[in-house]
N, C-alpha and C positions, 0 to 999 in steps of 0.2 A: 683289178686294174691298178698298178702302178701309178705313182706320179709322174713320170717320165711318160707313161703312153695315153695319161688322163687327157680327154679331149673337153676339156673344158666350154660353153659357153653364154646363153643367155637362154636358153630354154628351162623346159619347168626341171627337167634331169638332171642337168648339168650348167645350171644357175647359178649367179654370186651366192644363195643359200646355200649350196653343196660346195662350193672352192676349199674349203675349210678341211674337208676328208682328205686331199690332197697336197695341202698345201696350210697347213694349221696355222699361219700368221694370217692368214685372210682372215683372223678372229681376235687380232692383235689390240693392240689402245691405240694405235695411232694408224688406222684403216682410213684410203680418202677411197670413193669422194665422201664431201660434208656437205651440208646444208647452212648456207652464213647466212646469218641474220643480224642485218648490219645496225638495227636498235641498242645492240649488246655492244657496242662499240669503247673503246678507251683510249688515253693520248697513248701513243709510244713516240716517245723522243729520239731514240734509237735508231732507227729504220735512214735508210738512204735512199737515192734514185740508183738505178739500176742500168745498167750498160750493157750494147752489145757490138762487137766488132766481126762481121760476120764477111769472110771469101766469097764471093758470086765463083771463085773457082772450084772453092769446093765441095759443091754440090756434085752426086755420083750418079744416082738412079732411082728411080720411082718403082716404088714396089708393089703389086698385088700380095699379101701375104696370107688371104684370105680370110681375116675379117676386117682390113681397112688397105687403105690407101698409105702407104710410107714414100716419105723420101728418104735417101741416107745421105749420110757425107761423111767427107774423109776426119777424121778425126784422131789420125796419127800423132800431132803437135798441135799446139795454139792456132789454129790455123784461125778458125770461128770461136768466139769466145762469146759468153754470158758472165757479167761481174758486177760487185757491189751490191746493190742492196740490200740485205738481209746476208749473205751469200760471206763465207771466208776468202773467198781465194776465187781465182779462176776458173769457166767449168766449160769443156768442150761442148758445141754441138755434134752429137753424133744423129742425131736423126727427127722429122718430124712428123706428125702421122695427127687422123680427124676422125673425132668420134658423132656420129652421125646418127637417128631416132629415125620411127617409122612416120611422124610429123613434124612439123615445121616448129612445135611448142617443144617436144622429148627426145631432142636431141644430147644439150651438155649432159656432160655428170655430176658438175656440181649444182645446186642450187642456190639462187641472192632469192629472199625473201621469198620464198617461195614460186618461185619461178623457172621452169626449164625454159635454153634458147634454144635452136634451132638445132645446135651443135657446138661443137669445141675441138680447137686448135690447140695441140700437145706439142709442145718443142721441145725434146730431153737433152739436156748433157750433165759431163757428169765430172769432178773434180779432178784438175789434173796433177793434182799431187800425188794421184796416185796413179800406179804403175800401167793399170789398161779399164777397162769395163768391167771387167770381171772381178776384179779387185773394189771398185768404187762402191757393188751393187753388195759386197759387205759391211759396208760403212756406213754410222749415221749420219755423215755428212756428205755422203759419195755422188748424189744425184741430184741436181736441180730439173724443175719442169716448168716452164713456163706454160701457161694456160689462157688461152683466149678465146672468149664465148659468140659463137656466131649468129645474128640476128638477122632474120628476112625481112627485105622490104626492095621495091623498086631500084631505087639510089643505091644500086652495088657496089663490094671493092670490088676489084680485079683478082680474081683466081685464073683468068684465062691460062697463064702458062702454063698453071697445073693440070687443066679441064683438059687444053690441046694433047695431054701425055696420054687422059685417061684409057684411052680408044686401045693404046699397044700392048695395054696388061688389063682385060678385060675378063681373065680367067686365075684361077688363085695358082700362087708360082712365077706368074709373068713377072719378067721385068724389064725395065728398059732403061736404054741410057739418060741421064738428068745432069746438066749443066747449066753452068753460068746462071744461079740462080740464089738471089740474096732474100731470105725469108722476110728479113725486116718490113718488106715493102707489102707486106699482108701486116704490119701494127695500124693499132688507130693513133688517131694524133694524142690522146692521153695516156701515160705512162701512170698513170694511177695505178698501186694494185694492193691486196691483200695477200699475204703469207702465211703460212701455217707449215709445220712439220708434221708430215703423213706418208702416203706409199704408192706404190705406183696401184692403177684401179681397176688391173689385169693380173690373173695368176702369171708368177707365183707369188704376186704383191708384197715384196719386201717394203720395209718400212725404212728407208734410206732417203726421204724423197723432201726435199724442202720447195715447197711448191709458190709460186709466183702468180695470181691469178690476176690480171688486168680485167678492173673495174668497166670499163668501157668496151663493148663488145664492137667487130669488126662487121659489116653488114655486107651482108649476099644475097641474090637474088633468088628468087625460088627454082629458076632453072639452074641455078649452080648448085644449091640443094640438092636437086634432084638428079646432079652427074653420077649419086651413087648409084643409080639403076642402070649404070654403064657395065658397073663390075658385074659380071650375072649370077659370078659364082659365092657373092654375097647378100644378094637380095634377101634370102630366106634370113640371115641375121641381120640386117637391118631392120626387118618386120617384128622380128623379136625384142633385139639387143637392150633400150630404154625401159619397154615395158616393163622388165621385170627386174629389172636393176635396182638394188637395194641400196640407200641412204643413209649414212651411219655418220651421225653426230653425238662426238661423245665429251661426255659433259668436263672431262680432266684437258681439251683439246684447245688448245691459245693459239689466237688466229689475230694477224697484224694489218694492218693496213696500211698504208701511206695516201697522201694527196700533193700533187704536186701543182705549180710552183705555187699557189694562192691556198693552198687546202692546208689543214692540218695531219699530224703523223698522230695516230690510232690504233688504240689494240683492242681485240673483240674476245670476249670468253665465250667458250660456246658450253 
């Protein structure tokens, strides 16, 4: 099997253990996700607050792609931006997509103190100095990810606009039209967050990836949880996907953190 026709997933065959036969940086030094463990904590002075100026018009389409839920957007120009904190320059949103477990605890993929949340919100974009996507995901500063942990409980946000889409692409390949839709309004009210340089946590996991993980997770209800058993043609990796997902913290890996406006700025050795 090629790498090009390697069907990668979350089972015992073709597991994060096996990624590495096809894809040999999946065994790199700076492999996310990580496990933070925020005792290990240190100031960093350095660190800023983070910005986003993001188009409600550019929002495109909701994607089944068959192992999760994507939105895309236009990401031709500055249209949506992510800037500042840790971050050189400018970085487009091109798309945002939800990593989802077989419970309500194994869902993220990162871990805080030992803890999985119900799931995680990935927002990618990626630098615009350079010339497309394809060019950024060569680069070790080419991608940022913002990361936001979801937590159940009663007192939901609002995913409604996303839930109303789920129905149209309930099969993998569907997709359907997505607009007027500004991500922002899925943040929590703290901009807190921790950073670290790592990789995306899907083959072919390049290590380009300057990640942004807000401290404060965004809270859903268990029936919004549960829209993934909308998509049918993803059930069977949902049941998988967490369980067998492997954790790699490595001990050469420096992870930042900010608090904002009353907190201190912090760096964590892992």
């Amino acid at each position: 099997m090629t790498q090009q026709s390697c069907q990668w997933g979350y089972d015992s065959d073709n597991g994060p253990d096996h990624w590495h036969r096809y894809y040999p940086i999946a065994r790199g030094d700076n492999q996310s996700p990580i496990e933070i463990n925020s005792k290990e904590v240190h100031y960093e002075p350095s660190l800023l607050p983070w910005f986003v100026g993001y188009d409600p018009v550019g929002a495109r389409a909701i994607v089944n792609n068959g192992r999760t839920c994507k939105v895309v957007f236009d990401d031709t120009f500055d249209r949506s931006v992510l800037r500042s904190g840790p971050l050189p320059g400018l970085y487009r949103l091109r798309q945002l997509h939800f990593h989802w477990g077989s419970s309500n605890d194994h869902g993220s993929e990162h871990i805080v103190d030992g803890v999985k949340y119900a799931g995680e919100l990935h927002l990618v974009h990626w630098y615009s100095k350079y010339s497309n996507y394809a060019e950024a995901l060569r680069n070790y500063d080419g991608v940022a990810i913002l990361g936001i942990f979801l937590q159940v409980s009663r007192s939901a946000h609002s995913f409604l606009r996303i839930l109303e889409e789920i129905n149209g692409i309930k099969t993998k390949g569907k997709e359907a039209p997505f607009s007027n839709f500004d991500p922002s309004i899925l943040f929590p009210k703290s901009w807190d967050y921790w950073t670290y340089h790592g990789s995306f946590t899907t083959p072919p996991c390049e290590e380009c990836v300057t990640w942004i993980l807000l401290r404060e997770p965004i809270i859903v209800s268990p029936d919004q949880v549960n829209f993934r058993g909308t998509l049918t043609s993803l059930l069977s990796w949902f049941s998988h996907s967490f369980g067998l997902f492997i954790y790699m913290p490595y001990p050469s890996l420096t992870l930042s953190i900010r608090k904002t406006p009353l907190g201190v700025n912090r760096k964590l050795l892992e």
